[in-house]
C-alpha positions in Angstrom: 143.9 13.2 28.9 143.9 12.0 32.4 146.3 14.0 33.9 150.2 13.0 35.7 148.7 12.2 38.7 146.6 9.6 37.9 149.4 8.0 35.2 151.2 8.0 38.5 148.6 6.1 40.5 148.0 3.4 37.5 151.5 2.9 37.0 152.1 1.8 41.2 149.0 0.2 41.4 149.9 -2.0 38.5 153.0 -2.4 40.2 151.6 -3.2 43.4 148.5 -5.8 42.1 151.8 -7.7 40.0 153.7 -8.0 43.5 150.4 -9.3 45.2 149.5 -11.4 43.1 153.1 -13.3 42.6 153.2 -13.6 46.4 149.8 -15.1 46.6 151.0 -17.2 43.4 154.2 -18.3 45.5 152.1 -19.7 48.1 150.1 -22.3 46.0 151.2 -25.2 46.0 149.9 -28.5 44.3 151.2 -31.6 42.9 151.3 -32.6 39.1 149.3 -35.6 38.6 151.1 -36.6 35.5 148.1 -37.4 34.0 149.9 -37.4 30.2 152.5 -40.1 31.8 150.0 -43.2 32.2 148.9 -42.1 28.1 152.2 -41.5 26.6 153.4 -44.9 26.0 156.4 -43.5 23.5 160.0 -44.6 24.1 161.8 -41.2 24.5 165.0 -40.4 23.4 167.6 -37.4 24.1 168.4 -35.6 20.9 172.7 -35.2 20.2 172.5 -31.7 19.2 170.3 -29.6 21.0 169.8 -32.0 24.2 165.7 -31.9 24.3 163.4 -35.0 25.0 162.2 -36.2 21.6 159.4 -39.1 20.9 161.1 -41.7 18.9 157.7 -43.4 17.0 156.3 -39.9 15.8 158.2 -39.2 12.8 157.6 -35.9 10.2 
């Protein structure tokens, strides 16, 4: 195989990149356009049992 050291150096470096690349993530920032809102003309209702946003006119 490869040998400890570099299972050593993948396994921080994998570490590492996931760190930098959730701080550079973090610093994004944008605004949702809502574009499904102006399409979506569905009356929504909140379902009793489990609480989630359901569309009233689709049915099964």
């Amino acid at each position: 195989m490869l040998g400890i050291k570099f299972t050593v150096f993948i396994f921080f470096a994998v570490i590492l990149m996931g760190l930098v690349m959730g701080a550079i993530g973090n610093l994004i920032k944008f605004e949702s356009k809502g574009l499904a809102n102006p399409l979506q003309k569905a009356e929504i209702a909140t379902d009793p049992v489990c609480g989630m946003s359901v569309d009233t006119e689709k049915g099964l």
